[in-house]
N, C-alpha and C positions, 0 to 999 in steps of 0.2 A: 177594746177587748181586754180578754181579762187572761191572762197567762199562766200559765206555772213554769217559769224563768225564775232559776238560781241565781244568775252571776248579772241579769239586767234587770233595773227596777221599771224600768220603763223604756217605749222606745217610738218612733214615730217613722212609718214605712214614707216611701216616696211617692205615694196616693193620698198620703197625708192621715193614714191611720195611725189611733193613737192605741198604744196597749201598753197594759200595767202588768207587776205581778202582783198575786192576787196576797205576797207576804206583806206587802204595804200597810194592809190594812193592821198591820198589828206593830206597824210604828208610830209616835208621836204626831197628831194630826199637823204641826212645823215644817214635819220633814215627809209629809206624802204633799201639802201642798207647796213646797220645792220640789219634786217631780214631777207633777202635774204641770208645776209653772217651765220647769224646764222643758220638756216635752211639747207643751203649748208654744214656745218660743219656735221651736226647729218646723212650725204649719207657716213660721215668716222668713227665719234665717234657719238654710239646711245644714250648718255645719256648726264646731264648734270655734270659730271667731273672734278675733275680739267684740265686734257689733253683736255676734252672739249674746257673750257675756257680758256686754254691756247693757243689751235687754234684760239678761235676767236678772241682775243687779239692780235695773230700776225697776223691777215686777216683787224682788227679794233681797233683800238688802242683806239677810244676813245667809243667802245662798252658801258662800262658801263653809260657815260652820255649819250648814247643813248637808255640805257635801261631804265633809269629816265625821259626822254623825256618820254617816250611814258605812263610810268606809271602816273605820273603827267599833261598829256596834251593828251592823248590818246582819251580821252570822249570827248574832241573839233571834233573828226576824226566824224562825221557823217551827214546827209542830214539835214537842218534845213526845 
């Protein structure tokens, strides 16, 4: 699905839906495929864990400056 969410860029319900917002698309394609990979991880481990993040680290190696991206440059993502 595809959202219009401010504050989450992604999220994955407990039926195993995955939904985005649709400002993604107007980030660096690095940093929408670490949420898609993030997102993809929580259809095997539902929480954020360390096995968590130890999938996503081997899915994204450089995950965490991409989680700083977004927290730092995120509020650029919207219509002017």
């Amino acid at each position: 699905n595809i959202t219009n969410a401010q504050k989450r860029w992604g999220s994955c319900s407990h039926r195993g839906n995955l939904s985005f917002s649709w400002r993604l698309i107007m980030a660096p394609l690095p940093i929408i495929d670490s949420v898609v990979v993030h997102e993809l991880v929580h259809l095997e481990v539902r929480n954020h864990s360390k096995a968590f993040w130890n999938k996503v680290g081997s899915l994204d190696k450089e995950y965490k400056e991409h989680k700083d991206w977004l927290k730092n440059n995120g509020y650029l993502l919207r219509l002017k």
